[in-house]
C-alpha positions in Angstrom: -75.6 10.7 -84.5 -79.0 10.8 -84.7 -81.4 11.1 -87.0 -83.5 14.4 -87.2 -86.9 14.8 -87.3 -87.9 17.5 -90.3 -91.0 19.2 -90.3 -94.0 16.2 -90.9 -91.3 13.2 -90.4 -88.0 11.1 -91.4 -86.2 12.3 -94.6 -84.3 9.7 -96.3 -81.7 10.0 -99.1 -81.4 7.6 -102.0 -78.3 7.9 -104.3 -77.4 5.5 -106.9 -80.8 6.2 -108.2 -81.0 5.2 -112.1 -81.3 7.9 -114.4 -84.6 6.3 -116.0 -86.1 5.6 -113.1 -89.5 6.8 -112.3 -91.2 8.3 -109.5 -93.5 5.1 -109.3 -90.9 2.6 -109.2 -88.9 4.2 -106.6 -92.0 4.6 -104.8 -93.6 1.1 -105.2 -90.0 0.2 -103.8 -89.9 1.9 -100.7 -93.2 1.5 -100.1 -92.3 -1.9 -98.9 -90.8 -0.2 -95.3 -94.3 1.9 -94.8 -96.5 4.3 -96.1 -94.0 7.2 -98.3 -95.3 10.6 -97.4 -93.4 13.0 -100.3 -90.7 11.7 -102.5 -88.8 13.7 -104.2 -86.5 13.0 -107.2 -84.4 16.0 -108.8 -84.2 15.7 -112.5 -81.7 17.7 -115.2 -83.5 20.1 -116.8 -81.7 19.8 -119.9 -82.1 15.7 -120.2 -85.1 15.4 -118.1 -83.6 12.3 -116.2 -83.1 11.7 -113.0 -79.8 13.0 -111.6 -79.2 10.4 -109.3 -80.6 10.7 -105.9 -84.3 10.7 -104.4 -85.7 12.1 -101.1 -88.2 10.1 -99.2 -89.9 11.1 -96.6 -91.7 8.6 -94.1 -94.0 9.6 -91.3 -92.4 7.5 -88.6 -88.7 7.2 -87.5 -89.5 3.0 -87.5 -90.2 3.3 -91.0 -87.3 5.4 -92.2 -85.1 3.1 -90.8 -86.5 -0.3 -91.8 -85.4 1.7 -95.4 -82.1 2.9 -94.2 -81.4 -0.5 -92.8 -82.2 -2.8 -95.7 -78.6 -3.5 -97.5 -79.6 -5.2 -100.6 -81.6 -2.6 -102.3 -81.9 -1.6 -106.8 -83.7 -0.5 -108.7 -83.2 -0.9 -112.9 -80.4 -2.6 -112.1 -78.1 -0.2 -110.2 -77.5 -0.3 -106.5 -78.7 1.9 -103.9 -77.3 3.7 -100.8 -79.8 4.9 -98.6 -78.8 7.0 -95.0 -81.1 9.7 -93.1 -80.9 12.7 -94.9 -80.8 14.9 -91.4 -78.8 13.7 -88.6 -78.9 15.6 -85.0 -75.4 17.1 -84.3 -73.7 15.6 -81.3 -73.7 16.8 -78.0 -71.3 19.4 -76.8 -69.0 18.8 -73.8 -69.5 21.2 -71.6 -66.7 24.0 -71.8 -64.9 25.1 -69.5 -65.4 28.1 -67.7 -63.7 31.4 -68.9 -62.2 33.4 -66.2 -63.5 36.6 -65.2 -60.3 38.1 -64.3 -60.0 42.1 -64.3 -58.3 43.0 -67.2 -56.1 46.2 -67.4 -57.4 48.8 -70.6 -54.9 49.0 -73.6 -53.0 52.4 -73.3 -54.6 54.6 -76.3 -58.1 53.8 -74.3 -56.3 54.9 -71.1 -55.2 58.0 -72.3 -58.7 58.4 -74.3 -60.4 58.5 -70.8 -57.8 60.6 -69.1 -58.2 63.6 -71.9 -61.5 63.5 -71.8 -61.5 63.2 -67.7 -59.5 66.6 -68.3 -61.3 68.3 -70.3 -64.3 67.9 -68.6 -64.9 70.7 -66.1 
């Protein structure tokens, strides 16, 4: 699959993200594969840290992936994943066509028609 474009770019998704970390150092990280447009990192409202995952978002597709592809990535000494956060879905085969053959009615909707048929005048 492919990735998706969201609204302004190329969303990334970080997990293995420390629960100290900061929004600098995950920035000044990724800011190695290009310019990061919005980076988001949710944090527990009762503890305040990070809950481990960021979104990135990149301007370019080129960028995005440079991030996605590089293998060897942490950060405070934890390891990080990193995959597109949107992926296109795949292409549908075509299906098949559905016949168009006559059907006969059900018989309540048969005699519904012929009652009012006679009662019309």
């Amino acid at each position: 699959m492919r990735p998706a474009k969201s609204v302004e770019g190329y969303i990334i998704i970080v997990t293995g993200v420390h629960p100290e970390a900061t929004e600098e150092q995950v920035e000044d990280l990724f800011a190695d594969f290009g310019p990061v447009k919005n980076l988001h990192l949710n944090l527990d409202r009762r503890t305040g840290y990070v809950k481990g995952y960021a979104l990135i978002e990149y301007a370019t597709l080129e960028q995005a992936q440079k991030a996605v592809d590089e293998k060897n990535l942490s950060l405070l000494d934890e390891k990080l994943e990193v995959d597109f956060a949107f992926l296109e879905p795949p292409e549908r085969a075509p299906r098949p066509s559905i016949s168009t053959r006559s059907r006969s009615q059900s018989p309540e909707v048969q005699h519904r028609d012929r009652d009012v048929a006679m009662a019309e005048p």
